[in-house]
N, C-alpha and C positions, 0 to 999 in steps of 0.2 A: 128636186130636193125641196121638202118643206121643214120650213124651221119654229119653232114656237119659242118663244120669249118668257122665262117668268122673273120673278121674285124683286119686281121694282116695290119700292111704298116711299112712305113717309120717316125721314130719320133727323136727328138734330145734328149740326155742323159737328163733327168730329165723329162721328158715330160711325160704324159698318151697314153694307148688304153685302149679299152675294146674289147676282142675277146667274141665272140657266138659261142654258139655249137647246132644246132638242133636235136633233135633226130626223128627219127620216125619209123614204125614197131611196133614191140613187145616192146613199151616201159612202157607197163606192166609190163616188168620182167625186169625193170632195179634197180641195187640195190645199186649202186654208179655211180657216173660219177667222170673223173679226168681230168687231164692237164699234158702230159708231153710235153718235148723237147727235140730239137736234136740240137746242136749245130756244122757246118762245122770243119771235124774231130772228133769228140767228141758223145758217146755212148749217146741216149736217158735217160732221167733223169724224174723222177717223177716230178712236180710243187706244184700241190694240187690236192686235191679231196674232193667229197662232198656225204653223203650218201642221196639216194633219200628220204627215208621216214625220218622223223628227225632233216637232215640237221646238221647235225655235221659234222664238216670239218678238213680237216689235210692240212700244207703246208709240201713244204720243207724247212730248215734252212735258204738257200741262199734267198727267197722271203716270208718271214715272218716279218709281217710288212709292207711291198708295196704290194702284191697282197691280193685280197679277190676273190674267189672261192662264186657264188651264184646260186641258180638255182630257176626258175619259172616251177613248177611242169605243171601245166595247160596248158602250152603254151609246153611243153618238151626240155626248152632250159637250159643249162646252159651256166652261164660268169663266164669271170676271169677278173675282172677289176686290172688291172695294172697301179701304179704310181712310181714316181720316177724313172721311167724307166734308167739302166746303160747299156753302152755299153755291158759288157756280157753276158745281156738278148737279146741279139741277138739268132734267133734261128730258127724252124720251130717249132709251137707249134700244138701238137696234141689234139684231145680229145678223150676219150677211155670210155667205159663204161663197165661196170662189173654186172651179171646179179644174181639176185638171186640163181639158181642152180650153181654156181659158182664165189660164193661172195668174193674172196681174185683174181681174173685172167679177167684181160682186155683183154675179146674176141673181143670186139665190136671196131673200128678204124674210126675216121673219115679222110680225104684226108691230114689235116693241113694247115696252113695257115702262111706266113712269116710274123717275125717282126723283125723289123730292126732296134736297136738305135744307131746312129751315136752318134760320142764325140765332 
């Protein structure tokens, strides 16, 4: 499975994005996609994820409420649409997918994409 990241940039503390994640390959076997970050200094962090078949979704604490986690099966994409954006949602945001023979382990990595909220 390879995943591509886009639509991180630069936005002012309350503002919106919407990042995409394309998958392709074997995305037959994919059995969740998620969203983490890495924030300069600071250890990668779960955001959300989303199970492919079903579509039940988990955040984390910190963007529950502002972010929504969605995915277009047909097209192989998921988003994380972001509002309310705060300064430390600054980050590089990733997206990872998790495959059915290994449904709890984010094998699959896409490149990530920067987003930046200035205050």
């Amino acid at each position: 499975v390879q995943l591509q990241a886009s639509g991180g940039g630069l936005v002012q503390a309350g503002g919106s994005l919407r990042l995409s994640c394309r998958a392709s390959g074997r995305t037959f076997s994919i059995y969740a996609m998620g969203w983490f970050r890495q924030a300069p200094g600071k250890e990668r962090e779960f955001v959300a994820a989303i199970r492919w078949s079903g579509g039940s979704t988990y955040y984390a604490d910190s963007v529950k409420g502002r972010f929504t986690i969605s995915r277009d099966n047909p097209k192989n994409v998921v988003y994380l649409q972001m509002i309310t954006l705060k300064p430390e949602d600054t980050a590089v945001y990733y997206c990872a997918a998790a495959t059915a023979t290994k449904p709890n382990e984010y094998d699959y990595w896409g490149q990530g994409t920067l987003v930046t909220v200035s205050s």
